[in-house]
C-alpha positions, 0 to 999 in steps of 0.5 A: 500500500505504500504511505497514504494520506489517513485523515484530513482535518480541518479546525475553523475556529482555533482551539475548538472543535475540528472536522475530518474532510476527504480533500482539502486544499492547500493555500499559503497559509495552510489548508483553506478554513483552517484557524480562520477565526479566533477567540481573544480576552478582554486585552485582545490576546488569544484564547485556547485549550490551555488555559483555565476554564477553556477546556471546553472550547473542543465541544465548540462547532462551526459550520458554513452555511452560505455567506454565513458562519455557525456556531454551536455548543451544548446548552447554547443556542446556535449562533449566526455570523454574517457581518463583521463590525470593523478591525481590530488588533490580535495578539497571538504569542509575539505577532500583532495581527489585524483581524474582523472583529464579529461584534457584541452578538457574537462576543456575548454568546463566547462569553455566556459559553466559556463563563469570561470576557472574550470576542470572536474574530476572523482572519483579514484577508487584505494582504498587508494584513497577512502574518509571516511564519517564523523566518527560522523555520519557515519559507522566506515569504512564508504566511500563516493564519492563526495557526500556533505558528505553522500553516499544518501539522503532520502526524503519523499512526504508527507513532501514536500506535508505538506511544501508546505501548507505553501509556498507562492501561487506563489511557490506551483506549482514550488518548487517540489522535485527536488529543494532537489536533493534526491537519494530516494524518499519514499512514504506512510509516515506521514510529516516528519516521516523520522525524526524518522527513524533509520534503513530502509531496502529496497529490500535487501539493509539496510540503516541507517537514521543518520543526518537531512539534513541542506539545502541551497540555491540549494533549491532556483534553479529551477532545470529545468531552473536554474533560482532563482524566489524567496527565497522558499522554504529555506524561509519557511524552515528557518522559520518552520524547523530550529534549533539548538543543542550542534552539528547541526544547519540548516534548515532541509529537508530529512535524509543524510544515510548510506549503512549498506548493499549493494544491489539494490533498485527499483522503486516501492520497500516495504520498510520495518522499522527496527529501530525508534530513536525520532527525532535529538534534532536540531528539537525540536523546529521546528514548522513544524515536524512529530507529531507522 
């Protein structure tokens, strides 16, 4: 069978509930509807997961309906965005963003949800709006949405399956792959054989593996509930996948990429190795790491 593409899946609003689609396509910025909207605090600062009293921010859907958005979320009557009430000013970690701010309505349903202060906002379109990937990692004319700091992440099931083997019984059965919130899920690699890829094309999209991805507490989120039962799987990530290097320290699961060409990725798709590079020097020490 080869590598094939397992999952597409795409998260409208950061931090909330994701879809898995049979085709996506590709844009500079990563998949088309990926992380177009945002929630942010009274400061204009971006709200996830991690933070208290946001664990239910997964149980959190949206739809397209038309020109229009809606949102839904237990208890709560759904909520249609049409319009937006001019721009306004995001913080998401150290980048400054100008986005369309979804006005009162909208603010006040998020806020009556998540029980504090917060405003819906999308992603500009303009280009002088558009936020640029770290120049470390990424491409040098490289964008991204709201997205951590990448256009897409990359998993793969034989990882998960290997991690798994050394979770706690209880946490088997509940810590699937959606604790990690990937964009593309590939199958047919060795555990962690990710690691060691460069450049990957898929359909007629090319894609650049550039940095491991250092996880945190989202993984302790049940994504179906948004409840935390246990500290797994970043337990045993923090014990088996942790390291450190002159420029990146976490513990790590899947690969934050970038588009080196644009197209559309289907469920199902060959995906075909075009570059290998060994494995970032912040995994040398893991004892947990692909063994090719």
């Amino acid at each position: 069978m080869g590598i094939r593409v397992a999952a597409c899946r795409i998260y409208p609003l950061k931090s909330a509930a994701g879809y898995e689609t049979e085709q996506m396509e590709i844009l500079p910025r990563g998949p088309k509807g990926d992380r177009e909207w945002l929630l942010v605090n009274e400061e204009n600062g971006f709200l996830t997961q991690r933070l208290r009293g946001c664990e239910k921010m997964p149980l959190i859907g949206t739809a397209a309906e038309g020109n229009s958005t809606v949102f839904s979320a237990p208890a709560m009557p759904p909520l249609t965005v049409a319009e937006f009430q001019g721009e306004t000013q995001v913080t998401i970690w150290k980048d400054t963003v100008t986005a369309q701010d979804a006005g009162d309505v909208a603010a006040a349903w998020f806020s009556e949800y998540l029980g504090m202060s917060c405003r819906l906002v999308r992603l500009s379109e303009k280009p002088e709006h558009r936020r640029k990937t770290s120049e470390k990692w990424g491409l040098p004319d490289g964008v991204v949405g709201f997205a951590d700091g990448f256009p897409l992440l990359v998993t793969n099931t034989a990882s998960l399956a290997a991690l798994a083997d050394h979770l706690p019984e209880t946490d088997r059965a509940c810590v699937d792959m959606t604790r990690f919130r990937p964009n593309l899920v590939l199958d047919g690699l060795a555990a962690f054989e990710e690691d060691a890829l460069y450049k990957i094309r898929i359909g007629d999209a090319v894609l650049r593996l550039v940095k491991p991805c250092a996880r945190c507490k989202i993984t302790t989120i049940c994504q179906q509930t948004g409840a935390v039962v246990s500290n797994e799987p970043l337990k045993t990530l923090t014990k088996l996948r942790r390291g450190k290097s002159d420029d990146l320290a976490g513990a790590f699961f899947g690969q934050n990429a970038v588009p080196e060409t644009c197209g559309t990725i289907r469920k199902g798709d060959k995906v075909e190795i075009l570059e290998r590079r060994p494995p970032h020097p912040a995994l040398a020490d893991a004892a947990l790491k692909f063994a090719g």
